[in-house]
Phi, psi and omega in degrees: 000328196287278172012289191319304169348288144288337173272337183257008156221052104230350162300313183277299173279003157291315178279001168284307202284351181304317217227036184053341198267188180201069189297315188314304210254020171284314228264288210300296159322326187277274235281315128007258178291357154256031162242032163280130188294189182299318183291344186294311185273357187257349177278339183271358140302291184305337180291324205264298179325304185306313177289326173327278176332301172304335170285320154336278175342293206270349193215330194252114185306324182292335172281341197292285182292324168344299187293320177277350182290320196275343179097035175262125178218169189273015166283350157214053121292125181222012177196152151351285150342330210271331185309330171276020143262026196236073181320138200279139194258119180265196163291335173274326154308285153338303208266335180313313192254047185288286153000280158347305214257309149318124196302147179276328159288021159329308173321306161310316169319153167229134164069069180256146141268115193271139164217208182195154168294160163281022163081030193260006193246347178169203182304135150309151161241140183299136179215123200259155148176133227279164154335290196274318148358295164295342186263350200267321170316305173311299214277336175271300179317328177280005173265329126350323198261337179259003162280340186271338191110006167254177142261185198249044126301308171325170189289126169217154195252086166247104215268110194218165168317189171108086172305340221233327185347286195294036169233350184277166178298162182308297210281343170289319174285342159284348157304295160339297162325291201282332168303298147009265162319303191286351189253002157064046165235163186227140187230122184240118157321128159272294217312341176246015130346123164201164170277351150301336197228358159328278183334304189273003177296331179290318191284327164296345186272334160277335173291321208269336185112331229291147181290315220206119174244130175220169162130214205284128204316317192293324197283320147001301206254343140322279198294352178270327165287339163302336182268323156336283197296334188260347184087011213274121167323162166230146215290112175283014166278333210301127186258294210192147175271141167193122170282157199194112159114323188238150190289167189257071199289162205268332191269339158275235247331319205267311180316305191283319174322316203283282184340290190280314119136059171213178205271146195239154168243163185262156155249161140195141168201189164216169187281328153337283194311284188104215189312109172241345165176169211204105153004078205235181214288013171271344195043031160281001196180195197223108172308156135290105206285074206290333195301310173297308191220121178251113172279150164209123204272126169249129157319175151291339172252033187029035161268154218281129197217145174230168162069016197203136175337130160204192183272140182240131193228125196216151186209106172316130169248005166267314187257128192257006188238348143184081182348101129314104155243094169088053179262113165292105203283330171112009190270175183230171199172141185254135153233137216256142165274343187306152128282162186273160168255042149256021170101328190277165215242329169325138161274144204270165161224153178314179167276138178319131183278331162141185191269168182274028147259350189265085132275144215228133170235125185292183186262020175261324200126315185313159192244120164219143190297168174288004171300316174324288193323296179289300234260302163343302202280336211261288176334314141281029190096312173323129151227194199275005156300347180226316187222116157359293186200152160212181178186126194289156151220130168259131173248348171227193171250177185068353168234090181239182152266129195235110203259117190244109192280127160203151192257347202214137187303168168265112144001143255224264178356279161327312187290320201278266240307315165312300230244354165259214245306011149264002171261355119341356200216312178240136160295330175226147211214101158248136198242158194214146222207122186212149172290357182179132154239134203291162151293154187300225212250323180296350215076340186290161183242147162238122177279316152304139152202107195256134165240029170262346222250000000 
């Protein structure tokens, strides 16, 4: 309790004043506007859009010429709609123009933060972005944190990256360290997860308490087979689970669930974005985070599609120091026409399907995500009780490798009922059996890896 205490009067607002922003009285807007009605939220969508759009024009070389190429000016954005004169921004593109896309007063910012994508599809890319950009993004997650029931005091356990550790100075990690601390939060390396330091990773995860354990779905589902296999009590403070970074495949959602015996939420954003929508305790979708960002589902022919697969192209409406507008990121996505029945007003979108190169092509041709993959196993028995993880790689189409992490043989039975039906689908299937497959360089586990798509 003293922790919580100290993270809501003096943690939160330290780091606003630390680092400019202003999440504290942002999270108090934002809770606000999402019992706003539609026309309430679509005229402060279109406002926030417009200036955008203008500020662009006028300061980001890449829209400059954009606009004159196409014969554009922002007088006519005049609705929403209207975002769609707007030629669509792909990521190669992005990295083509990085510079470009960055504002000519950068100089002018202040307490700017430079970051990068993680890189898993080609070169990273530099993503500049300002204070209010960060408050707002920060301030819709922790509002976020009152559709599952916590606040953002609470105890949170975040099994995260740092690739970078061993380089920082003594005083820098101590910085770290002491933010941690005043934020009643704990950062456990997911990147050194092994089965030598399980044990004591369960044991700091129970010693510390946490209301809310998150971060990337593979180190999750490590520390949930650990608990499995050993019988091990769970922290009876523990609210909730939350993946981050990795699709949430259906058959680990039913695993950590079981395990933890609490509700695990979705997430989504990309670094491009930031915050783009969020879980709440119906598990029907993922809100949209509107205040922030206007998304859109696309065809192949680039038209606007619901209830059905599309490209999801999403715009920032916070960051001025370097616009994303109408950016296609390469992720896929359904947007639900439904409402959620939990009150909120936002509109849902399905859960991310995976990116459109980590696709799999069948010997018909058709393309399908891992979800294909997980309802094949289940359908035959493989659950999450026999193999950890797997993970495919196609070097042609109609042909792959198929990798199965498991501690334990597969059943005689099980395997040939797998391999007749999965040869229904590919000619050719070589399958392998391994104790642990690593994550890429990012941390991310990939399940899909194609060098065809």
């Amino acid at each position: 309790m003293v922790r919580k205490l100290i993270a809501k009067h003096l943690g939160f607002p330290i780091q606003d004043y630390g680092r400019k922003t202003t999440i504290v009285n942002t999270i108090k807007q934002l809770k606000e506007s999402q019992h706003w009605s539609a026309s309430q939220m679509q005229n402060y969508r279109l406002s926030k859009l417009k200036r955008l759009v203008n500020y662009a024009y006028e300061n980001v070389p890449y829209y400059t010429e954009l606009f004159n190429k196409n014969g554009i000016t922002p007088n006519d954005i005049e609705t929403l709609e209207d975002i769609k004169k707007i030629p669509i921004l792909t990521k190669e593109m992005a990295r083509l123009n990085q510079d470009k896309l960055v504002s000519k007063n950068l100089h002018n910012y202040k307490h700017i933060k430079k970051g990068k994508t993680g890189g898993t599809t080609g070169i990273p890319l530099v993503v500049y972005n300002d204070p209010n950009n960060r408050s707002v993004t920060w301030a819709s997650y922790y509002r976020w944190y009152n559709w599952i029931g916590l606040e953002k005091e609470d105890r949170v356990v975040s099994l995260w990256g740092a690739r970078t550790v061993t380089k920082m100075p003594f005083k820098t990690k101590a910085i770290i360290k002491t933010i941690d601390w005043i934020q009643n939060n704990k950062t456990i390396n997911s990147f050194n997860i092994s089965d030598d330091n399980l044990p004591r990773i369960y044991q700091e995860i129970m010693d510390f308490n946490p209301a809310l354990i998150k971060g990337y779905l593979s180190a999750i589902i490590l520390i949930a087979k650990y608990i499995q296999k050993n019988k091990l009590p769970i922290n009876p403070n523990l609210k909730a689970l939350s993946s981050t970074s990795e699709t949430l495949l259906p058959m680990y959602r039913k695993l950590v669930e079981e395990v933890f015996n609490v509700p695990i939420y979705d997430q989504y954003g990309c670094g491009e974005v930031s915050a783009i929508s969020y879980e709440c305790k119906e598990h029907k979708g993922l809100h949209i985070n509107e205040e922030h960002v206007y998304v859109e589902s696309l065809n192949e022919n680039n038209a606007d599609v619901y209830n059905e697969k599309g490209r999801l192209i999403a715009t920032s409406l916070d960051n001025y120091v370097m616009p994303f507008i109408r950016y296609e990121n390469g992720d896929m996505t359904t947007l639900l026409s439904e409402k959620c029945t939990c009150g909120l007003n936002s509109p849902l979108m399905g859960n991310i399907d995976g990116r459109t190169i980590d696709t799999i092509t069948l010997k018909n041709g058709a393309k399908v995500h891992g979800v294909f993959f997980t309802s094949l196993l289940m359908e035959v028995g493989i659950t999450t009780d026999i193999i950890s993880r797997f993970q495919i790689y196609q070097y042609e189409t109609g042909a792959i490798d198929f990798k199965f992490e498991t501690k334990n043989k597969i059943p005689y039975k099980l395997l040939e009922s797998f391999k007749t039906e999965i040869y229904k689908f590919f000619k050719i299937v070589n399958i392998t059996f391994v104790d642990f497959i690593p994550n890429e360089h990012t941390g991310k586990f990939k399940y899909l890896k194609s060098e065809i798509n």
